[in-house]
Structures are given as C-alpha cells and as structure tokens.
N, C-alpha and C positions, 0 to 999 in steps of 0.2 A: 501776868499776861505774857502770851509768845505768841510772837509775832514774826514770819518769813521776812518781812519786808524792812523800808528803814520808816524813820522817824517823818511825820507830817512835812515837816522844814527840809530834810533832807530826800524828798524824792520829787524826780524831774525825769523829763525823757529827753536823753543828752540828743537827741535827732530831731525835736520836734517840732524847730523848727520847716525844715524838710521835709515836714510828713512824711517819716521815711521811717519802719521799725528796723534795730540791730539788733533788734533778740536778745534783749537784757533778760539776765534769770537772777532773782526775779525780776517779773516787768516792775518798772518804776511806776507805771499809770495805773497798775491792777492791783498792785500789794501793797503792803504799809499802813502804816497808824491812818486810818480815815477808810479804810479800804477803799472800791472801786467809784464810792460816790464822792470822794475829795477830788476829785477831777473832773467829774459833773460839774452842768453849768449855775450849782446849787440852788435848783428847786427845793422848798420846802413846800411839799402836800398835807396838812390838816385834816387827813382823811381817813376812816379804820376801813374802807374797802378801798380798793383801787389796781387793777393790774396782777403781777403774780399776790397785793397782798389781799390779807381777809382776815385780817381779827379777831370777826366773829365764830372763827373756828374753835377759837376759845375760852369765848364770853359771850354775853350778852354786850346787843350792839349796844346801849346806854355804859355798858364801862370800857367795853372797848375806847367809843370817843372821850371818857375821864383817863384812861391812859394817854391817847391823842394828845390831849388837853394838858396833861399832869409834862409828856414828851418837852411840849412846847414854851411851859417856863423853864423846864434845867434849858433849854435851848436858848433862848432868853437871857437866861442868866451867864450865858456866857458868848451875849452882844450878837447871838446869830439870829437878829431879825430885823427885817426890813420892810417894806410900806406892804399894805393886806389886800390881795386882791380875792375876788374883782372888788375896783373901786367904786363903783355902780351896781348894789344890787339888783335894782330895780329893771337898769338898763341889761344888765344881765340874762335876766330871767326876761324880758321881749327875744332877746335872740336868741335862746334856749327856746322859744315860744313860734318864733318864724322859722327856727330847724326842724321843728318839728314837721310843718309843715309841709316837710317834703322826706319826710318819713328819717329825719338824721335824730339822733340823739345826743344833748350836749352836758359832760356833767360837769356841775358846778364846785369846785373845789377854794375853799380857804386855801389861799397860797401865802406865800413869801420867794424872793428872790434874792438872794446872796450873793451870786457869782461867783465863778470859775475862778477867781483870783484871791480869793477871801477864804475859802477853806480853809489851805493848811493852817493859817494863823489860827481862826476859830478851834480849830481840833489840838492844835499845839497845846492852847491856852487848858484846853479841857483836861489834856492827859498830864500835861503840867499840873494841875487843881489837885485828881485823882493819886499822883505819883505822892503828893506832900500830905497826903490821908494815910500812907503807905504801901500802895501800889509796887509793887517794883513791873517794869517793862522791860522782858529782854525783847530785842530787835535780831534782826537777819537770822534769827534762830526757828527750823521748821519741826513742826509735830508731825510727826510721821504715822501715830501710832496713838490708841490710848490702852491702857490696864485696866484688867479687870480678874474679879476674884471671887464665886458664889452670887455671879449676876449683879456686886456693885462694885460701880469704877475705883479704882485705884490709884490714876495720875495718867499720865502722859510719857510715850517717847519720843525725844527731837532727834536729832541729826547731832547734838553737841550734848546729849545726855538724857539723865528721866527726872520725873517731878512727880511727886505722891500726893495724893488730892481727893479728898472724900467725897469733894465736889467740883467737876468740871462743867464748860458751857464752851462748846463746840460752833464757833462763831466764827468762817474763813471767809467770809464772803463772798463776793461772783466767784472771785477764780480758785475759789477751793471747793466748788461745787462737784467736780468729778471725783474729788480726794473724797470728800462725805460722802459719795453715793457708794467710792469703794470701801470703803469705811465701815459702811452699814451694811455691805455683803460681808466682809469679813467678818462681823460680830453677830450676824443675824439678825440687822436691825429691820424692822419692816417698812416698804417706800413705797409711794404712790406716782407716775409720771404727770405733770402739766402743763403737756403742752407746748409749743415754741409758738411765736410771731415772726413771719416772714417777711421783709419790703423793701422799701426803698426810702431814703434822705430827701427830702422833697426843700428844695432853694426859690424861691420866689422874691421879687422886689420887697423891701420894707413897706412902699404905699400899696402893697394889696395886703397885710395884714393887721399896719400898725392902729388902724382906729379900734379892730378886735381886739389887740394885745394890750393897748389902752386901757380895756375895761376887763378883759380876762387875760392877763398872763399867758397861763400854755391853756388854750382852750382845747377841748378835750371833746372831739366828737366821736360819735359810735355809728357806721354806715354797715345795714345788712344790703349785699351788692343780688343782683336781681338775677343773675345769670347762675351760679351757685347759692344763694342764701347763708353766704359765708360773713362772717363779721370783721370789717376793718375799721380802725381807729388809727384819729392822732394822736402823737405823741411827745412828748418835752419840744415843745416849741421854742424858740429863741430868738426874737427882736433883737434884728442886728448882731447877729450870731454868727458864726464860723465851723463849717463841717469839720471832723477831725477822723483821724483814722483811729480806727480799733482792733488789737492784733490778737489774733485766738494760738499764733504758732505757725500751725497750719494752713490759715487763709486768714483772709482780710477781711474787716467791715466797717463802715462808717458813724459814726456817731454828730455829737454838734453840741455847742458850747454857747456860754453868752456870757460876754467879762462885762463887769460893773465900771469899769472905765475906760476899755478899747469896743468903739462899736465898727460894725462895717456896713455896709449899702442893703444887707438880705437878711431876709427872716430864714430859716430851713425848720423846718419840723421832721419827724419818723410818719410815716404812713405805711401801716401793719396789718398783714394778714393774719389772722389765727390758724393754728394748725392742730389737732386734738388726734393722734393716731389710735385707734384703738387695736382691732384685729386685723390678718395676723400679723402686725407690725405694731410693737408698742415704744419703742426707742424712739422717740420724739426729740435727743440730743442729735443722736446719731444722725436722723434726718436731716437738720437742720445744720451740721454740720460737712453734710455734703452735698448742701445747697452751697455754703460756704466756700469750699475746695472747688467748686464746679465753677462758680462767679468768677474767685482768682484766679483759676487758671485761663480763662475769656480775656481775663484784665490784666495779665503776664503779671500778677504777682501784686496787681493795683488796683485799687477800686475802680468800676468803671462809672463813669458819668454819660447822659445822654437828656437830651431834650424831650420834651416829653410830647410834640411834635413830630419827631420822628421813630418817636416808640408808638404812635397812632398808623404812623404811614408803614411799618418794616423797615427800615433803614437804619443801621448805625448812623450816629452823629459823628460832626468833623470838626475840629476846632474851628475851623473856617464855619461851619453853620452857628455852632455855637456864640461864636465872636459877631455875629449877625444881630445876634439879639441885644437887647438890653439891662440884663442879667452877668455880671460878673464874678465867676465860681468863687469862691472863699476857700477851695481846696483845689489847686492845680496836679498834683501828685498822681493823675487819673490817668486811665483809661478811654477815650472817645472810644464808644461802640454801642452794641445791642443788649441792653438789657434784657430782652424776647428768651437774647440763647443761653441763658444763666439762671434765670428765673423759669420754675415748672409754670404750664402753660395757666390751672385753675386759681393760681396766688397773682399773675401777671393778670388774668382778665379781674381778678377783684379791684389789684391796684387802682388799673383803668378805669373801670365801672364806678369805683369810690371817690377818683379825687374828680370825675368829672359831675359825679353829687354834689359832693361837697364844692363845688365851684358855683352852687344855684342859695348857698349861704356865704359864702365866702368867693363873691367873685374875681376872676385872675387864676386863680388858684391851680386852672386847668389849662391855663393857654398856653400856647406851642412854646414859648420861651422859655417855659418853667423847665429848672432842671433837675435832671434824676439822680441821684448817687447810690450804687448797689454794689453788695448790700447791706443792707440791717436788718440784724437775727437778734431778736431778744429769747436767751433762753432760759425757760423757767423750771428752777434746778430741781430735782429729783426732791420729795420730799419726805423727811423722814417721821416716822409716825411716832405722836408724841402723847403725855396728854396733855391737861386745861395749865397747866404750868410749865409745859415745854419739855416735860425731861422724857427719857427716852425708857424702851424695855429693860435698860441696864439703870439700873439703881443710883441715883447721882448724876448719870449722867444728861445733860440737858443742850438743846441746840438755840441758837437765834441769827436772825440775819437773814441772806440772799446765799448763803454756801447752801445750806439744807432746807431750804424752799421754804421758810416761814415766814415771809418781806420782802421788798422788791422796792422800796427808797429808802430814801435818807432815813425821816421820820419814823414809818415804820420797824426799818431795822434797830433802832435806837429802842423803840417801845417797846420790841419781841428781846430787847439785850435788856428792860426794867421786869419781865415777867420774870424769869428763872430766878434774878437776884432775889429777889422780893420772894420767892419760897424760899431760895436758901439761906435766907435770913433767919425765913421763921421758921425752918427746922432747927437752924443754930439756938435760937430762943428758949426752944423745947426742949432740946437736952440740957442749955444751963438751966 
C-alpha cells in the first residue's frame, strides 16, 4: 500500500489550535492512513444509500446492505463501535411522521458515533492487524502515475520509484479526487460528474437540538424549498460539537466535529444546497470551487460567520451583534460579514427558505441568533466508470473510496475497498 501521507498516530495539524492553515503538503487533516474521514467527527452510517454513496449501483440493494452488514463486524472487530442510534425507534418514526407533515423528509439511519479523537487509534490498530498478515505500508510516498501494457495495468509510479502489480485498487480519497479525474483523462478512462452541495455550517444552542440528537444522532432531513424546487439537507450534525476549518489551497471552508470527551455549549450541523450542472456548463468542481475563492476573498482569507438575523435583514454581522446573543462561536478564526455577497443568490434563497422549514420541526433552529459559517462545499468527485466489481476499462485496474466517486463515508468507503479485494481474490483462486 502507498500512501502520500504519514502514519494514523503520526498526523496533526501543527496550527490547529489557531484555526489557522500553513499549507502543510501534504495537509496533515486530508492525507494519511485513515484518509480524510479520520478527522471527521466519526460517524458511523449503516447505510448502502446515502449522499455521494449508492451501492446499488452495483448490486442488488439486499447485498448491498450484507456488505453494509459484513463492513460493520471487521469494524467491530476492531472496538469501533459505540451505542446504536436512534435509540427510540418508535419515537423516531413519530418525528419522521410529524416532518412529514410539513412536507420535510427525514431518513432514518443505523448510526454509531466514535468521535473525532478515537480514530487514529482505531485505524492504527487495523493497519497494525493488516501489516502482521503482510501488508507492507510505505508512507509519504506519492503515485503519480499507474502502467499499463495491451489494456492491463502493470504497477504504479511514485515520486521515489515503480512497483509492478497485476492488480491495483486506485483508493486516494477526497483529496486525490482531482489526481483520479486527471488520471482517467490521461488513460482514457470514462467519468460521469455529480454534482456539488453548496451552504452554510449552521451553530445553534445545545437546548434546541439535544432531545433530537437524543433519539437521532445526526438526523438527516430532506427540504424541497418553494421558491426554486431545489433540494436542501442536513448534514453530520454534532452535539456539542465544534466548527473546524477546511482548507482546499485555494480558499476556505468550514466543517464541524464532536470529540467523545471535550463537549461545548452548540450543536452546528451542514445545511446544503444541491447543485447538478448540466448544459452548457458541466464542471460541477469548477463551480463550486469558485463559490469557494469568491467566499474567501469576502472573508480576507477566513471563513465568514454571520447571524442568521442579519442575513434576513441585509446586513453584515458585528461581533458586537453577535456577542448580543446567546450563542457563543466554537470557531472565532472568522470573518463578521454578509454571507448574501459570497453565496449565488438561488443557493442563499434555498438556505433561507430551508432552515426556516425546518424550524416548524425542529424549533430555534431559525432564530436571529443562530449562526452562519460559510462556506461548506461538499464535492462529489468525478466518477469513474467501473463495472459490478469496481475495476476499470483497464484490465486489473480497480477504484474504491471518495477519490473516484464511488462512496462518500467512512462505512461506505471501507465497503467499496471489500468489493475489488474480494474479485481479486477470486481471480487469484482461478488461476491457482
């Protein structure tokens, strides 16, 4: 296995304290044994649809979820699990039942919660297991490149040499998503775009979410908003959670976290636009990546925060308004200003239109104190066209993960990394 980054134990972000990025290359938060979901606030989702994933693209949904299923004991087995939500089904499905009501949709997902501080250990333990099978893992070492010869792969080139390989599995995840998409120009691999979510980090007191998160962990609703017929969702909610920055290079974005033993006063969630480009603009990274640059340059280089009170009225916020309320950021590293002039006008009226829905199920959730953080871009990587076992036009070669758009959590990426193994087992089989 090669790996850009370093070892699970060995990566931290020397600033992050400060919320403040110095442009480590690679990032410490993005690269490395666990990839970008060992710094997530580890959610575990139970689920073969959900977000950029979808399973069923290559099964039937009944083994799709025995993969889910099959995922969730090696997970298990190596002590990453913790109490099952919701803990209330019953109670669950009423409030799934009163969302409905006003036309919200809420899906209900098998969870687990791990925390942001519990990862690297977990993932240590695991490559640890794998290495004493015979594993070897180089680290800081990057693939640049893969071989190939009469349409089947060959190996790999890094940056510190090549490696010959009858069988590879092309697994970079988020942040080697643009490396795979040039990847598969270069090879002539064939991709499909899907898409980005555009929005905002949404911070509210602990007492307007906690009896929800009670019974549903990160509850998950779906708002078509009335004004466009566009669809917005929440997303990785976090009791007692803490915004975090997110650094693309280029510009800034916010994320949010929930440690298993430091809590603080605020829930934050993701509240997300969908964005689908078709014609004639089909670049859906591109997009979203200069919603991105447009944001940080508003925010001199910093997220911006604003109340969501004076994102109603036109107004930037002032820490002086801010400091008015009873809401105290978990990320000061900001910008006070206008979310309006950063955010295109049809994704800011969805915002709007959604969280003041979703405030008729989850009341508070829309009041002037709440506050904004922008923004959050979830983009969903380029995907490259596989078949039912993942491998690609090039013979042997096979993809898994969030790098080449085949998974979009934890879970899922770990399930799309049991597919390929599991043929190139049984073609090993077949020739012994």
């Amino acid at each position: 296995m090669v790996e850009k980054g370093r070892r699970s134990l060995s990566r931290s972000c020397p600033n992050h304290n400060l919320q403040k990025c110095l442009g480590c290359e690679p990032c410490n938060i993005m690269a490395g044994i666990g990839g970008a979901g060992l710094f997530s606030d580890g959610k575990l989702n139970f689920i073969p649809r959900l977000g950029k994933t979808d399973l069923t693209q290559f099964m039937s949904l009944g083994r799709a979820q025995d993969l889910i299923d099959e995922t969730e004991k090696i997970f298990t087995r190596f002590r990453m699990d913790g109490p099952v939500y919701p803990t209330n089904m019953g109670e669950a499905k009423q409030i799934r039942k009163e969302a409905k009501r006003y036309g919200i949709d809420l899906l209900l997902i098998k969870q687990k919660h791990l925390g942001s501080d519990n990862l690297p250990g977990y993932i240590a333990k695991m490559a640890g297991y794998i290495e004493k099978k015979g594993l070897t893992i180089k680290t800081s070492e990057t693939v640049v490149d893969i071989t190939q010869a009469d349409g089947r792969v060959t190996g790999v080139l890094t940056d510190k040499g090549s490696y010959t390989a009858s069988s590879v599995i092309l697994a970079p995840g988020r942040i080697g998503a643009n490396w795979v998409s040039t990847l598969a120009q270069r090879h002539g691999l064939n991709v499909s775009q899907r898409g980005i979510e555009v929005g905002v980090r949404v911070e509210v007191h602990n007492d307007i979410m906690e009896d929800l998160c009670k019974v549903i962990y990160d509850p998950t609703f779906f708002i078509q908003t009335p004004t466009y017929d566009d669809q917005t969702r929440t997303f990785c909610t976090n009791l007692g959670g803490f915004i975090s920055l997110e650094n693309y290079k280029d510009f800034v974005c916010v994320n949010g976290h929930a440690y298993s033993d430091k809590k603080s006063q605020n829930t934050n969630f993701a509240f997300l636009s969908k964005v689908v480009l078709t014609e004639p603009v089909t670049d859906n990274q591109a997009y979203g990546e200069s919603i991105g640059r447009l944001a940080t340059i508003i925010g001199g280089g910093k997220p911006i925060l604003q109340r969501f009170g004076d994102l109603k009225r036109g107004r930037r916020s002032t820490w002086n308004r801010i400091n008015k309320g009873f809401i105290e950021p978990t990320m000061t590293n900001v910008v006070c200003g206008d979310i309006a002039m950063a955010l295109p006008e049809r994704i800011l009226s969805n915002l709007i239109e959604g969280l003041e829905a979703l405030n008729q199920v989850v009341p508070g959730v829309s009041n002037d104190e709440t506050l904004l953080y922008a923004p959050e871009i979830k983009f969903f990587a380029t995907q490259i066209e596989t078949d039912k076992s993942l491998e690609t036009a090039i013979q042997g070669l096979f993809v898994a993960g969030d790098g080449p758009g085949v998974a979009g959590n934890i879970v899922s990426a770990a399930a799309t990394g049991l597919i390929p193994a599991k043929r190139i087992l049984a073609n090993k089989a077949d020739r012994d």
